[in-house]
TORTIVEX-128948 format. One record per residue: residue in three letters; x, y, z of N, C-alpha, C in turn. Coordinates in pm, whole numbers. Layout:
N
['ALA' [X Y Z] [X Y Z] [X Y Z]]
...
END
This chain:
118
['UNK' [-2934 6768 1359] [-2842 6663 1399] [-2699 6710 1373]]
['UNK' [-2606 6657 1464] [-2458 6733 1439] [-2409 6641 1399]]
['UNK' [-2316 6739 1273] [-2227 6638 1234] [-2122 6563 1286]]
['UNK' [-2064 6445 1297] [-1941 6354 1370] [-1831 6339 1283]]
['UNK' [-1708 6348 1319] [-1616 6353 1235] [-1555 6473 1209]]
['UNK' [-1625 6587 1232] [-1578 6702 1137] [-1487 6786 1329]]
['UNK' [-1374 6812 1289] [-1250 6890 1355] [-1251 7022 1331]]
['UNK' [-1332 7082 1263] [-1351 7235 1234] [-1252 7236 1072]]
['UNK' [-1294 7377 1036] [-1281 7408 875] [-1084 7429 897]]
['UNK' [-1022 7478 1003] [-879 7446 934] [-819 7349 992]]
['UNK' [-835 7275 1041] [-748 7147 1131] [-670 7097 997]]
['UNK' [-740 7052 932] [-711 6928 818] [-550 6990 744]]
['UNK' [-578 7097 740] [-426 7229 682] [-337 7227 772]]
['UNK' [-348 7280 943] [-297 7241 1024] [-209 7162 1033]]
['UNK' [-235 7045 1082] [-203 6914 1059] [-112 6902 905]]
['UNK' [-177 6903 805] [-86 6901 687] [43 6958 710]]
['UNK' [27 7084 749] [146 7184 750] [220 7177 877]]
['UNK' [228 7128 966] [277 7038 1080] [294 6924 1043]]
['UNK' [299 6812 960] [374 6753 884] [500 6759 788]]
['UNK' [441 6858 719] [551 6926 636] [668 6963 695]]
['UNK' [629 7068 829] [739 7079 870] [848 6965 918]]
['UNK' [752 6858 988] [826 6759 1074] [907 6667 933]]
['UNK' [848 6687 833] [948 6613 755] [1060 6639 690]]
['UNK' [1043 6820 679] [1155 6890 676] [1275 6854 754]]
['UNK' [1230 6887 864] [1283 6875 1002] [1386 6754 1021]]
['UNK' [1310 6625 987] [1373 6513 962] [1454 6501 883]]
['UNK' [1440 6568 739] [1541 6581 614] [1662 6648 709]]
['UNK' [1612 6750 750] [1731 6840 796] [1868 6738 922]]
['UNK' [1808 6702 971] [1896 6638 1125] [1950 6500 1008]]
['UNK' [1863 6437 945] [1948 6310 843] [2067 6378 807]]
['UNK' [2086 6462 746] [2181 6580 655] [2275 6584 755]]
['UNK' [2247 6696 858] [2327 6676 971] [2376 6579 1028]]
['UNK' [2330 6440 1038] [2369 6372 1125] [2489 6311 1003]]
['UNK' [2462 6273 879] [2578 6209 777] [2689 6278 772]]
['UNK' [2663 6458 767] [2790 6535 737] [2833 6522 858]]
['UNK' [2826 6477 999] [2880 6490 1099] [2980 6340 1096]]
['UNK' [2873 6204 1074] [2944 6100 1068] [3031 6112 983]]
['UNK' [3056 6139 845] [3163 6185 742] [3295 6297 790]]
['UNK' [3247 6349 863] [3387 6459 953] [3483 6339 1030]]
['UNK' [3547 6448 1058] [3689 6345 1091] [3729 6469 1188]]
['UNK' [3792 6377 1346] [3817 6465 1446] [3972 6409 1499]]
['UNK' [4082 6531 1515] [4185 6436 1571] [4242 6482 1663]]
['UNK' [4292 6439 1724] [4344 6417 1905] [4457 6407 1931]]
['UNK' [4536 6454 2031] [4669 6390 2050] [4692 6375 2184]]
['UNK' [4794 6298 2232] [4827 6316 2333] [4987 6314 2348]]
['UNK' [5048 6330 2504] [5197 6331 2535] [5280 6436 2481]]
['UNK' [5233 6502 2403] [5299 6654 2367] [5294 6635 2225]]
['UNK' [5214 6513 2135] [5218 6511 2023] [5275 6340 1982]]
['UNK' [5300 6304 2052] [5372 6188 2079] [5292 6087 2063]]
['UNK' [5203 6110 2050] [5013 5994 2004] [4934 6095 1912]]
['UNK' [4861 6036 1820] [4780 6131 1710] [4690 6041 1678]]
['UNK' [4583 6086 1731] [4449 5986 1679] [4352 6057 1570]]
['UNK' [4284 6005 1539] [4194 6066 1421] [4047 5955 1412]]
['UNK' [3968 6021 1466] [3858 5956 1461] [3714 5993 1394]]
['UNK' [3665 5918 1318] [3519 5995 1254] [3429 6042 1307]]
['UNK' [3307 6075 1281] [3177 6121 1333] [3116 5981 1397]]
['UNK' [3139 5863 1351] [3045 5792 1354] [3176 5680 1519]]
['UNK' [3252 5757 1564] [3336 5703 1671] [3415 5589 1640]]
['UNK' [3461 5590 1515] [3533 5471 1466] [3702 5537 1390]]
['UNK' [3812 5446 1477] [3957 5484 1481] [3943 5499 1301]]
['UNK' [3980 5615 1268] [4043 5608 1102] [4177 5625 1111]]
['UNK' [4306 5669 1185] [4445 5659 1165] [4463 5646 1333]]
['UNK' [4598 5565 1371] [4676 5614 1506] [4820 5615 1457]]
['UNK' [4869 5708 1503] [5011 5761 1472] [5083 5778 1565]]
['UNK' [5241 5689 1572] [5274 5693 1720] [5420 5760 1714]]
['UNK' [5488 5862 1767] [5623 5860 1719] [5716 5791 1779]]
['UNK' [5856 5765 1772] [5941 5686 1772] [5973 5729 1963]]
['UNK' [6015 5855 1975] [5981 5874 2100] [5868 5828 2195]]
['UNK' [5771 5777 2152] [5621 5716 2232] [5667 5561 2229]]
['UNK' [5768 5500 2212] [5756 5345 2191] [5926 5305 2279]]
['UNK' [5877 5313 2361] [6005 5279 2504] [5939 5114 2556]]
['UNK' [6001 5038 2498] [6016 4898 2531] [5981 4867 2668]]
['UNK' [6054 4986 2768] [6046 4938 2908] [5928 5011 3007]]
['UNK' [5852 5066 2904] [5748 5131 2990] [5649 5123 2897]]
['UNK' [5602 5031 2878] [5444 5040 2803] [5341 5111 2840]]
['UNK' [5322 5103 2997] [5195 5179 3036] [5133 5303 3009]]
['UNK' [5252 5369 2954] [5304 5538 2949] [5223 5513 2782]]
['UNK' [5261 5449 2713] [5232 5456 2565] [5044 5430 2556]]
['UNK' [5026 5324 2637] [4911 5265 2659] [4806 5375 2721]]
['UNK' [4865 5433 2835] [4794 5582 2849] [4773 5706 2800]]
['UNK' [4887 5710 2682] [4831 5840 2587] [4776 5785 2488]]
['UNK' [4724 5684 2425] [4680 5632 2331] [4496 5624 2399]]
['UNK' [4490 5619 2565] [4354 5587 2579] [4321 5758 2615]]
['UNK' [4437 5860 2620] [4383 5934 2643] [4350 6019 2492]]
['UNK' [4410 6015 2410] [4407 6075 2312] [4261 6014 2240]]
['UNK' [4228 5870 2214] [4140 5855 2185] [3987 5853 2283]]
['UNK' [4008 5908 2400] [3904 6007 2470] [3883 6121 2459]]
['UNK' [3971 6212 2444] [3979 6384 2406] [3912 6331 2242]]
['UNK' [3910 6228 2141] [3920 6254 1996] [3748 6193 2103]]
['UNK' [3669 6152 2115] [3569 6095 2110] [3482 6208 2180]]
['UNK' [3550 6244 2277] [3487 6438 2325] [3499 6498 2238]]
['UNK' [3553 6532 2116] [3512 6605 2006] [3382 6525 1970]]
['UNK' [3375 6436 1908] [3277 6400 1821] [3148 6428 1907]]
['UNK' [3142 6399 2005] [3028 6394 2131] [2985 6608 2136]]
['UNK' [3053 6639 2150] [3077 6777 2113] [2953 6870 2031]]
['UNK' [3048 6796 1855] [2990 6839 1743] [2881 6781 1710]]
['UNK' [2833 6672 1782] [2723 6608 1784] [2616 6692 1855]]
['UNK' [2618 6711 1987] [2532 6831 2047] [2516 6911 2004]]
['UNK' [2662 6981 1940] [2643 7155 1870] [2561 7153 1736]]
['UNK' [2577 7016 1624] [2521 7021 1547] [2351 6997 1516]]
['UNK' [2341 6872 1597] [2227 6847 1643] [2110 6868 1742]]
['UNK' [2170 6951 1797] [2094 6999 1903] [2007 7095 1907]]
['UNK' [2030 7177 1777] [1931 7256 1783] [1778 7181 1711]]
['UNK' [1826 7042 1666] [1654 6974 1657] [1629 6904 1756]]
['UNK' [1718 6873 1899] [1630 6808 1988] [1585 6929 2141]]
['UNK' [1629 7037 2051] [1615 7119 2144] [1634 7105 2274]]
['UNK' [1789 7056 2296] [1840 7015 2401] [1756 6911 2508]]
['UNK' [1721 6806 2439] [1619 6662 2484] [1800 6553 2455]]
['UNK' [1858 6604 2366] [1920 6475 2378] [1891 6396 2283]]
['UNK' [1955 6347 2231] [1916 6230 2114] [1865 6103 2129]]
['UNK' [1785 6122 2315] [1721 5981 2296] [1529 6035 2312]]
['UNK' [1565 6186 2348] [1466 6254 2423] [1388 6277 2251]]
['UNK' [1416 6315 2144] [1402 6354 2056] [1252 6315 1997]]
['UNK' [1223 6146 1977] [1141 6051 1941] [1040 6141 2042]]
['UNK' [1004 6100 2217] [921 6100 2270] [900 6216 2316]]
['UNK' [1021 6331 2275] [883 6467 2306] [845 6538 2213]]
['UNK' [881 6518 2065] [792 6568 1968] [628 6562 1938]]
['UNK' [599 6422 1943] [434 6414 1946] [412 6367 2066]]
END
């Protein structure tokens, strides 16, 4: 009579050690993903005339405007290096996010990550 249940003499190790790794793995990208949210990326625009500074985690930490960037009679001008500077600062983070992380989704993307591992 054959036995049921039994996966052969190394599966059970296998499996163990394909865990191990994946939890490594997981330790590792957590690590990565905090020291990335904890970085700080900054931007400018108008020749310096806007200075943004934004974290890992896409949230404004300073805007700095100089005295030259603040013309009463043309707002739009101020209003457009401020959206551009804090787009160039958010393409960094988007950036160092791929470069850092990417080598655990093995270019899947950080939504791809979950559903093509197992």
């Amino acid at each position: 009579m054959a036995k049921r249940g039994n996966f052969g003499g190394g599966m059970p190790g296998n499996m163990q050690n394909l865990m191990k790794q994946a939890q490594k793995m997981q330790r590792q990208m957590q690590e990565a993903q905090q020291q990335l949210e904890e970085s700080e990326f900054t931007s400018t625009s108008g020749g310096g005339a806007v200075e943004v500074k934004v974290n890992g985690k896409k949230e404004i930490v300073s805007l700095k405007l100089s005295e030259e960037a603040v013309d009463p009679d043309d707002i739009e001008t101020l209003e457009d290096m401020i959206v551009a500077a804090l787009n160039e600062a958010f393409k960094q983070v988007d950036s160092a996010q791929e470069s850092s992380l990417g080598k655990f989704t093995g270019g899947m993307g950080m939504g791809g990550l979950g559903g093509g591992l197992f």
